[in-house]
N, C-alpha and C positions, 0 to 999 in steps of 0.2 A: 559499449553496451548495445549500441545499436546492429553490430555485427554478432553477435549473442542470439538479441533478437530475430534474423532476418536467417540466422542458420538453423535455428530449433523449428521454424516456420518451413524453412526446405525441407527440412527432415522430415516432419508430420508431412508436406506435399510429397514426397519419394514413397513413406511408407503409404501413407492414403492410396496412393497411386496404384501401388502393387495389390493391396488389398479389395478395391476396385477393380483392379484389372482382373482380379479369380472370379467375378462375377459375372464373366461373359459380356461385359457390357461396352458398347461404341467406342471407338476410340475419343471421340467428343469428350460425351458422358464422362467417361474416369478423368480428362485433364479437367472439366469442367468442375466433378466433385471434388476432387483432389485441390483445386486452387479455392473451392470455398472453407476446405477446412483449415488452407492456409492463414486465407485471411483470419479465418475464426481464430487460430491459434496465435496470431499475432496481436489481434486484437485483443484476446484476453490477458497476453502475458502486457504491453502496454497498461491494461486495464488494471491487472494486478501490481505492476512499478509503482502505478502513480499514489494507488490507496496506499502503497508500502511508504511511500517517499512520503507522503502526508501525512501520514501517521510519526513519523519518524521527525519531522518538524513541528507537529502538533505536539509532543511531551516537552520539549522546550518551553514552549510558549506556556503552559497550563502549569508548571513547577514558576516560572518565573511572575505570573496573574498572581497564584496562590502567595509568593515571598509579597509581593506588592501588599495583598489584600491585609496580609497579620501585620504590616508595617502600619497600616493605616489606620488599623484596630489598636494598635500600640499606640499610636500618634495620639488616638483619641480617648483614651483612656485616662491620659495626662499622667503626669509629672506625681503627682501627691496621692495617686487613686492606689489601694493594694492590689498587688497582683495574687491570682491562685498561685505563683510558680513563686513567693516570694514567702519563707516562713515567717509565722506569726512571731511578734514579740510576745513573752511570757512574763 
């Protein structure tokens, strides 16, 4: 993943680069802009993994709270109490 990462970051530095470079400007300047859209872009895709990966661990957790929670609504309800899911005797 991390080679994913660190190539899609090259790629925006090469294009940025070229794209810079049509603008007449220092050779400094274009490696300089060019390596900050790197970081930019590296950073954001990091930034977007991790929301993805947290999100992705977080529906676990919130299906498995929710079973917990009706168990304990069940627990407490007792033994003898009618349920709605349970038809009435006639």
């Amino acid at each position: 993943m991390t080679k994913v990462v660190f190539q899609v970051g090259v790629l925006a530095f090469c294009v940025s680069a070229v794209l810079f470079g049509t603008q007449d400007l220092p050779l400094f300047a274009i490696v300089a802009r060019a390596f900050i859209v790197f970081i930019a872009v590296v950073f954001a895709q990091v930034i977007l993994l991790m929301v993805a990966t947290n999100m992705k661990h977080a529906a676990p957790q919130r299906t498995a709270a929710a079973q917990k929670h009706e168990e304990h609504e069940a627990a407490a309800e007792g033994p003898g109490s009618s349920s709605s899911q349970t038809p009435a005797a006639a």
